[in-house]
C-alpha positions as CSV (number, residue, x, y, z in Angstrom):
1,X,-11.5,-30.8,25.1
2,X,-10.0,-32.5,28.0
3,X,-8.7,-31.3,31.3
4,X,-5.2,-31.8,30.0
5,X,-6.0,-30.2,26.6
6,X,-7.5,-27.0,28.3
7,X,-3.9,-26.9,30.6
8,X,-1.5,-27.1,27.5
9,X,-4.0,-24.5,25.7
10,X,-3.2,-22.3,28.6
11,X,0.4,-23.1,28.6
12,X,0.3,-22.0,24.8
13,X,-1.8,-19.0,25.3
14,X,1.0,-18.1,27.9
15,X,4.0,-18.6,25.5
16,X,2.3,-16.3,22.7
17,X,2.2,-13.3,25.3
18,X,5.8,-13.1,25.5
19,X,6.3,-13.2,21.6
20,X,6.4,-9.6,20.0
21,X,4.7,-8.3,17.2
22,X,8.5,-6.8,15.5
23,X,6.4,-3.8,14.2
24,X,3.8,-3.2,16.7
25,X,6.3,-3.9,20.1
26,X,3.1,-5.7,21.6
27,X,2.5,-9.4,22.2
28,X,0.0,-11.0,19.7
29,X,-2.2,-11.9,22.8
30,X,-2.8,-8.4,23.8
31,X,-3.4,-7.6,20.0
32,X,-5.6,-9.8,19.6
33,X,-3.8,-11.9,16.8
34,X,-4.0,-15.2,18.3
35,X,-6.7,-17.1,16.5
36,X,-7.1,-21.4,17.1
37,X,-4.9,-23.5,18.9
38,X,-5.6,-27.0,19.4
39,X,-2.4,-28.8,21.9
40,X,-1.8,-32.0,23.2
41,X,1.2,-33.0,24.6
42,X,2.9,-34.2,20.8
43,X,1.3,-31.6,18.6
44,X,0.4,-28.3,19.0
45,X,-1.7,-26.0,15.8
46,X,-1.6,-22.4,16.7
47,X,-3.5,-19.3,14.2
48,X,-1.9,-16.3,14.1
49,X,-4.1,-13.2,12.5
50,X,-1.8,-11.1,10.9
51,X,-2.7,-7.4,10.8
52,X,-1.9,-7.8,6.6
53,X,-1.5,-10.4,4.4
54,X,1.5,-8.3,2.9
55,X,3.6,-8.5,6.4
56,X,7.5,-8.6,5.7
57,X,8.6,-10.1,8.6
58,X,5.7,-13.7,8.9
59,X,9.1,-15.3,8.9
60,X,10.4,-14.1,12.1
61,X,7.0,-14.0,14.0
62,X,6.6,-18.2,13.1
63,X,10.5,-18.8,14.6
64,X,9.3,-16.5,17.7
65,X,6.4,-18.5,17.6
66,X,7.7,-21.7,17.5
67,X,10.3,-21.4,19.7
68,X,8.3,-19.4,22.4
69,X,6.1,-23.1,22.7
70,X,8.6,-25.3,22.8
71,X,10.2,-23.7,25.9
72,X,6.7,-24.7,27.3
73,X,6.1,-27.6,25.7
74,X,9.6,-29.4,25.0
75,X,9.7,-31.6,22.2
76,X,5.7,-30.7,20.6
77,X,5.3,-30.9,16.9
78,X,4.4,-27.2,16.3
79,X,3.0,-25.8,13.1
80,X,2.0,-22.3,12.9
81,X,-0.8,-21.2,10.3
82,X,-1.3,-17.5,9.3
83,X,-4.6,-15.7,8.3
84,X,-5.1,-12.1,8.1
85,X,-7.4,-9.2,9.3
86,X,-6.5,-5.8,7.6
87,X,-7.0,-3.6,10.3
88,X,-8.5,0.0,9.8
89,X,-6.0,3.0,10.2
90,X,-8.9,5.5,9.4
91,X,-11.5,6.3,11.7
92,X,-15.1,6.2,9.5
93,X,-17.0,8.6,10.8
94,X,-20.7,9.6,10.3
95,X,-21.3,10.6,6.5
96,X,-18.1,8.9,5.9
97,X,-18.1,8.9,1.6
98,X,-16.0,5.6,1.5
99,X,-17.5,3.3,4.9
100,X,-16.2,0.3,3.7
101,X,-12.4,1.3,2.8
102,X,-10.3,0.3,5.9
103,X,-6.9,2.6,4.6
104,X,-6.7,5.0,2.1
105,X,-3.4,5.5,0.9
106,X,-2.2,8.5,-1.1
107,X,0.6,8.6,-4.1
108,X,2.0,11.8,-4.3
109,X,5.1,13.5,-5.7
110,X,5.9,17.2,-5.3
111,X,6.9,17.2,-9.0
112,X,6.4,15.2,-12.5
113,X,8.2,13.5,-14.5
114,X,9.2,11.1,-11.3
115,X,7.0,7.9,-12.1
116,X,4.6,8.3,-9.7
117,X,1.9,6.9,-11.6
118,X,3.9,3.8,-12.2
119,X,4.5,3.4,-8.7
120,X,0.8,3.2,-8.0
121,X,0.2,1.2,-10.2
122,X,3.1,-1.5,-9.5
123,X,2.1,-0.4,-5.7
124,X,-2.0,-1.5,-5.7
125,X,-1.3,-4.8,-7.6
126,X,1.9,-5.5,-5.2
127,X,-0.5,-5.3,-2.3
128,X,-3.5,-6.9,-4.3
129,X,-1.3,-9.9,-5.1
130,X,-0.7,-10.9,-1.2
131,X,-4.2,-11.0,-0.4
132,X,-5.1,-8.2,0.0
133,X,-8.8,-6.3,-1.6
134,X,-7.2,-3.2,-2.8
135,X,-8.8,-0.5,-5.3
136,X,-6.9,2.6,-6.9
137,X,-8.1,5.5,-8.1
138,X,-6.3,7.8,-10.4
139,X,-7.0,11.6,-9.4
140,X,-4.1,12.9,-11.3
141,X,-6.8,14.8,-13.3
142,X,-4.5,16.5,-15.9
143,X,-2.8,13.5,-17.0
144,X,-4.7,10.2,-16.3
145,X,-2.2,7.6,-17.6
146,X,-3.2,4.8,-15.9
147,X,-5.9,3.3,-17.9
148,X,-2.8,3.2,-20.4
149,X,-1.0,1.5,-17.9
150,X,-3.6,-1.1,-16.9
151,X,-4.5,-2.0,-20.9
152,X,-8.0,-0.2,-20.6
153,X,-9.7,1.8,-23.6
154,X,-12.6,3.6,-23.5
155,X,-14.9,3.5,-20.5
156,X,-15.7,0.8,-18.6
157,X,-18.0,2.6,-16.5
158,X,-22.1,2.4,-16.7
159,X,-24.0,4.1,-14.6
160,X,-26.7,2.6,-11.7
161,X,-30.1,3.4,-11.9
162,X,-29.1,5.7,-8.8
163,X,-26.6,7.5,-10.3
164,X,-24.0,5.7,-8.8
165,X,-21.0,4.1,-11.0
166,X,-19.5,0.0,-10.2
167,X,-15.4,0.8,-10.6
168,X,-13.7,-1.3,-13.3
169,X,-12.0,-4.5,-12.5
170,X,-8.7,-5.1,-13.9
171,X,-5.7,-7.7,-12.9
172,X,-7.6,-8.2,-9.3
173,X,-7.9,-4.6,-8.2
174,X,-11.3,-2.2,-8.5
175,X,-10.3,1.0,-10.9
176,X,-11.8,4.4,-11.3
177,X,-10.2,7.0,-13.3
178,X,-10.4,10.6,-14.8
179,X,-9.6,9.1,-18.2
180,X,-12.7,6.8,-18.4
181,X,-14.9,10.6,-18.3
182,X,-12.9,12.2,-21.0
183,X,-13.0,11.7,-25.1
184,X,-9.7,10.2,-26.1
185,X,-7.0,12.8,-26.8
186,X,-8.7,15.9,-25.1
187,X,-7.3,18.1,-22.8
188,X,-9.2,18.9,-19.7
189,X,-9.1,23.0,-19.2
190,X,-11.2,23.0,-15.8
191,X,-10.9,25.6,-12.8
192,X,-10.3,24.5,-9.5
193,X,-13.7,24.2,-8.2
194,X,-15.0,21.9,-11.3
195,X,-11.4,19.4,-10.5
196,X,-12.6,19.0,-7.0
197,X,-16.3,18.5,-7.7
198,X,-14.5,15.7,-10.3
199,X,-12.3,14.2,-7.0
200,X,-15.7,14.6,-4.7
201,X,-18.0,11.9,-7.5
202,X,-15.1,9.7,-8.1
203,X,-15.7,9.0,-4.4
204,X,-19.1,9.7,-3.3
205,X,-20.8,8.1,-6.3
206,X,-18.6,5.1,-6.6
207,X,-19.6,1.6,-5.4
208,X,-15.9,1.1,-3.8
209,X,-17.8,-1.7,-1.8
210,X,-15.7,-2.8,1.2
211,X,-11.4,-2.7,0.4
212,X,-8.1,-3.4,2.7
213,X,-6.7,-0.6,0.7
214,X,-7.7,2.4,-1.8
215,X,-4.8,3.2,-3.5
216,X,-5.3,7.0,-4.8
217,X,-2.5,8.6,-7.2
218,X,-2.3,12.1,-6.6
219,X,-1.2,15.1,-9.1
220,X,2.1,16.1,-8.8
221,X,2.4,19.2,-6.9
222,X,0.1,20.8,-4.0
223,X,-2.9,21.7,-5.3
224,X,-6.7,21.7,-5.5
225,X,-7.3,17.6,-5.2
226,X,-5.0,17.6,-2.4
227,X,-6.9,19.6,-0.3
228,X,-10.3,18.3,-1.3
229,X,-9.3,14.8,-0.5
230,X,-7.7,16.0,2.5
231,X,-10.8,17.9,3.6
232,X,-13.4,15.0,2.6
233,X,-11.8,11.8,3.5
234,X,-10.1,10.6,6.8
235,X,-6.8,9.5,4.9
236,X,-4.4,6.7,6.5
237,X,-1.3,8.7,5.3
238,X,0.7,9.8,2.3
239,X,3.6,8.0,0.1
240,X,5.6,10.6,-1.0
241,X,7.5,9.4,-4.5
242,X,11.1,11.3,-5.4
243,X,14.3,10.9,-7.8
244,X,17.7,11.1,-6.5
245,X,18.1,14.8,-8.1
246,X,18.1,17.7,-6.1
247,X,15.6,19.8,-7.6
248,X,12.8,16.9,-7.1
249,X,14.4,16.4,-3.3
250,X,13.2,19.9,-2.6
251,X,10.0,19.1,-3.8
252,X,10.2,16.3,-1.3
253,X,10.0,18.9,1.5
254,X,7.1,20.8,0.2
255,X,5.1,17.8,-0.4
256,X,6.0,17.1,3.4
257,X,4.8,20.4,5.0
258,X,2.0,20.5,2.7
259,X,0.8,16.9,4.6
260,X,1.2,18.4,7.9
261,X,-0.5,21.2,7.1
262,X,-3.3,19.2,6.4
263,X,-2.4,16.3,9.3
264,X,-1.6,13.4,6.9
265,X,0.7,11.0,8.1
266,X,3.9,10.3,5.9
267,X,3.7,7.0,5.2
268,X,7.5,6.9,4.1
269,X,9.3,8.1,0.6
270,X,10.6,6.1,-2.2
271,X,13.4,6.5,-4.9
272,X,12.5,5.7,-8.2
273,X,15.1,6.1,-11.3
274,X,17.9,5.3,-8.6
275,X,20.0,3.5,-11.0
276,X,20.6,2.0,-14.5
277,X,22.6,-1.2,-15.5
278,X,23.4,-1.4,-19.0
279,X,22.8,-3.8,-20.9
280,X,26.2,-3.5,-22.5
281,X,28.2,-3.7,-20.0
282,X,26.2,-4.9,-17.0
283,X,27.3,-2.1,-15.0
284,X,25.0,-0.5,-12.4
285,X,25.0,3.6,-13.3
286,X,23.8,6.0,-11.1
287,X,22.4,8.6,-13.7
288,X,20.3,10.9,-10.9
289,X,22.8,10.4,-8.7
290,X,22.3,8.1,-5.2
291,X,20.9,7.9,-2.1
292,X,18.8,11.7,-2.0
293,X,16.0,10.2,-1.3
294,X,16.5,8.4,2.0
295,X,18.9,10.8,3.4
296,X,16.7,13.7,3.1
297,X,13.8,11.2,4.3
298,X,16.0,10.7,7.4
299,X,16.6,14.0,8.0
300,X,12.8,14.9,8.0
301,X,12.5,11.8,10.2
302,X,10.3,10.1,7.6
303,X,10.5,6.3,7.1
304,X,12.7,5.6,3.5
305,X,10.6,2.6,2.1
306,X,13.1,1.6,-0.9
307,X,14.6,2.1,-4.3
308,X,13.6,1.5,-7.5
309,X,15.6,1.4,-10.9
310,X,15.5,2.8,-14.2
311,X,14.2,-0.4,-15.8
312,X,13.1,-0.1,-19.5
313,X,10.9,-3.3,-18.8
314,X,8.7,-1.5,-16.9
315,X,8.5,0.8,-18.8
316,X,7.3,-1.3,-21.5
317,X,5.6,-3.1,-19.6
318,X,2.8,-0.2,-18.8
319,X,2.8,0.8,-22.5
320,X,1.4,-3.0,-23.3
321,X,-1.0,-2.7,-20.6
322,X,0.4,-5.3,-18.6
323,X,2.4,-3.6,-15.2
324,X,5.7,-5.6,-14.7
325,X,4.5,-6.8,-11.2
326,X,1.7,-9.0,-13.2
327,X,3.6,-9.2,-16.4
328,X,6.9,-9.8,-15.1
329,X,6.1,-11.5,-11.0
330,X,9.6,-13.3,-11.3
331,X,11.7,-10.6,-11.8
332,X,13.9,-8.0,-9.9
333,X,11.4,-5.0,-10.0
334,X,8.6,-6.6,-9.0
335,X,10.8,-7.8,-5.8
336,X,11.6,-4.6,-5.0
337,X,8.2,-3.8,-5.5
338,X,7.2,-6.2,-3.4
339,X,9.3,-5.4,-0.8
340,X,8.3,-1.8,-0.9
341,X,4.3,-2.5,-1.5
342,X,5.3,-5.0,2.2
343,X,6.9,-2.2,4.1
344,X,3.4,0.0,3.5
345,X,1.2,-2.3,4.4
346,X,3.0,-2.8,7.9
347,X,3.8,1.1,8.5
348,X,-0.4,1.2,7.8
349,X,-0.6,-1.5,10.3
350,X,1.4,0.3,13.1
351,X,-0.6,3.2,12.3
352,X,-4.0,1.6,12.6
353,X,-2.6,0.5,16.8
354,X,-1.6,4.5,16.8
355,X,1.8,3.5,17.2
């Protein structure tokens, strides 16, 4: 590099401290997300290591970017390339039962009947299809739907001369569920203590191997897998999952204190079932109501992450074994759920800088 090059690097390097990550409020210099640049005086290539490959706002970081240079270097070709680095939210620890899991993010609801499976689902695949490594595992013990959901029968799961299990891959995401350990159409009638010994092997006896994200969808409720994962894992934080009704908004606030109680960050809280638009008569119906959800989310100073509707596609979708976000990637749920999978993956980024 020449004398000149090193100067205009410098110059660069300089620019890039005054640009802002918009969800951190640091410059990318001081975070570390400055990767190559290569300047001379017509072009200049500059890597910027996003903190997740789902980030919402890469638009508005490559305009900062861009303009930030060319106030330094007037009339330079500037193209901007983006990699990622998932950072790690959770601090591994020694006998840490998942080392090689940066986040783990919980799906939780205080009551059924909400979708919260669905969102999970929709959720892990959202994040899987930006780039992201992402395995989900379904601990909701008494109803394990989402082998349903992901077009898996039977078990896929064989055992390691160890003891130790490889989780099923399915759509680009590692899987581990409750209903690959029970015969079809049996009810599971266990006591606490046998439910959390369940949680307790799905983790510790897994091969997870190393993931951005572990999706894990909770029971509804506040029970015993809630406090075993919240005992034996250090969790990133909780996604709390509501209808616009009241009775499920109260739940809302139990689910809440029951995260504190256990110091869980509250990832944020979404709406699902917001509203229905007929087919009839195009109309958008609000059949739950509106807008519970992220007013009581505001006033329990929780982030409100989005709304989803009461859309029979995805509905269908999950019966075929085929989630609308990989069934359906052009259509308006899977935006939203885009959207929504985007705004987790940065709130888990600002809580990885303890921000």
């Amino acid at each position: 590099m020449t004398v000149e090059d090193a100067s205009l690097r410098n110059e660069v390097l300089q620019a890039l401290s005054t640009v802002q990550d918009p969800e951190l409020g640091r410059d990318l210099v001081s975070l570390g997300m400055v990767g190559e640049i290569l300047a001379t005086p017509d072009k200049v290539k500059v890597q910027v290591i996003l903190t997740t490959p789902a980030c919402p706002l890469k638009g508005t970081i490559r305009t900062d970017v861009e303009n930030a240079i060319l106030q330094k270097i007037p009339g330079a070709e500037v193209a901007v390339e983006f990699g990622s680095r998932v950072r790690a939210a959770r601090v591994a620890g020694q006998g840490d039962l998942l080392p090689g899991v940066k986040n783990i993010i919980l799906v939780a609801s205080g009551k059924g009947g909400v979708g919260k499976s669905t969102v999970a689902v929709n959720l892990a695949l959202a994040l899987a299809r930006q780039g992201a490594s992402v395995g989900l595992m379904d601990a909701d013990i008494y109803g394990p739907s989402i082998p349903i959901m992901l077009g898996i029968e039977g078990s896929p799961i064989s055992p390691n001369p160890d003891n130790t299990f490889e989780p099923a891959r399915v759509h680009g995401i590692s899987l581990v569920s409750a209903g690959f350990f029970l015969p079809p159409g049996k009810a599971l009638v266990w006591r606490g203590p046998m439910i959390s010994k369940a949680v307790q092997q799905f983790v510790s006896d897994c091969r997870w191997g190393d993931l951005d994200y572990l999706v894990m969808d909770l029971p509804p409720g506040t029970g015993d897998v809630q406090l075993t994962i919240s005992q034996d894992l250090n969790v990133t934080g909780a996604v709390i999952v509501s209808t616009p009704q009241g009775v499920a908004l109260a739940d809302v606030i139990r689910a809440r204190d029951m995260f504190d109680g256990v110091n869980i960050p509250i990832i944020g809280v979404i709406e699902n079932m917001s509203w229905f638009v007929c087919d009839g008569c195009g109309k958008r119906h609000d059949l739950f109501g509106n807008g519970g959800a992220e007013s009581t989310a505001n006033e329990l100073g929780m982030d409100f992450l989005g709304s989803l509707p009461l859309d029979p596609a995805v509905m269908k979708s999950c019966d075929r074994g085929t989630p609308h976000v990989v069934s359906r990637p052009d259509s308006e749920s899977t935006r939203l759920f885009t959207g929504i999978a985007k705004k987790v993956a940065a709130r888990v980024s600002v809580l990885g800088h303890g921000i």
